[in-house]
C-alpha positions as CSV (number, residue, x, y, z in Angstrom):
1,X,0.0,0.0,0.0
2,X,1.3,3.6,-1.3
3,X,0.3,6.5,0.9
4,X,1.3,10.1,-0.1
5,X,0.9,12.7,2.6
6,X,2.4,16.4,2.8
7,X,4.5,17.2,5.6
8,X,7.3,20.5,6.8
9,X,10.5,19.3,7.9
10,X,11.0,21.7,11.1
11,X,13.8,21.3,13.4
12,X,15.7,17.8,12.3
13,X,11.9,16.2,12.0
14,X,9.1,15.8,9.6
15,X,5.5,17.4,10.7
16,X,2.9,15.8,9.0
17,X,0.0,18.0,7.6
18,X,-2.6,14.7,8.3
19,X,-2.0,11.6,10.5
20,X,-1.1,8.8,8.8
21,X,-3.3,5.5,8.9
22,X,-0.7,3.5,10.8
23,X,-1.1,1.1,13.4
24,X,1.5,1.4,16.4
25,X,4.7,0.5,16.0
26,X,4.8,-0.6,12.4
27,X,7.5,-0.6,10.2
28,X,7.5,1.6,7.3
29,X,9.7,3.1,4.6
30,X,9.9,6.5,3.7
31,X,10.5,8.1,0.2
32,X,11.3,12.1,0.9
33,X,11.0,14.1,-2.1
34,X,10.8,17.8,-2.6
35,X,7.8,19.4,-3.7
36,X,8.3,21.2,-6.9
37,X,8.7,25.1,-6.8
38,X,7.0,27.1,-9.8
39,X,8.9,29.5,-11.6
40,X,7.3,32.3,-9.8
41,X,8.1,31.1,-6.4
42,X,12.0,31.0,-7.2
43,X,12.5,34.0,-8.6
44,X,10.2,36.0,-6.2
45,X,12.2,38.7,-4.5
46,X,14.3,39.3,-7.5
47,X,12.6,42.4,-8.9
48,X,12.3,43.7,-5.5
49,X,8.4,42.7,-5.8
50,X,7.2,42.8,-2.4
51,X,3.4,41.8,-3.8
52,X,2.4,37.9,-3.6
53,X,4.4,35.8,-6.0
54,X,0.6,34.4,-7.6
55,X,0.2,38.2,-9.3
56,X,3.7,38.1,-10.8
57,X,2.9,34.5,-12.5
58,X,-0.3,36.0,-14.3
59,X,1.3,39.2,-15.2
60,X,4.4,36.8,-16.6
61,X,2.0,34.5,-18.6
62,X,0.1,37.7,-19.3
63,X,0.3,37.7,-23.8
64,X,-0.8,41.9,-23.1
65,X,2.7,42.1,-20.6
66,X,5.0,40.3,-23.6
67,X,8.0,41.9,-25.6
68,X,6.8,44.8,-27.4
69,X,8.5,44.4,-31.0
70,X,10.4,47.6,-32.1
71,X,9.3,48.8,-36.0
């Protein structure tokens, strides 16, 4: 059986966003793999943008914020 759950790690441990349905004491192993970050999330902070990071992906994918081409 496969279960995904979210978790933080937070000082040397893993917090789980939901318990897991587990009974006591049994074995298990653990895949850790980051979450992926979008493109907006990385480079927030960059522009010195101090708005939410969700309002510089639309104006990014915005076609009316694009290149403007030069005659």
């Amino acid at each position: 059986m496969a279960i995904t759950v979210e978790a933080t790690y937070e000082n040397g441990g893993l917090k789980l966003d939901s318990p897991l349905p587990l009974a006591d004491q049994q074995r298990v192993t653990i895949v850790v793999q980051e979450q992926p970050v979008s493109r907006a999330r990385r480079s927030y902070g960059i522009i010195g943008w101090t708005g939410d990071p969700e309002t510089v992906r639309k104006a990014a994918l915005d076609p009316e914020c694009g290149i403007v081409e030069s005659p």
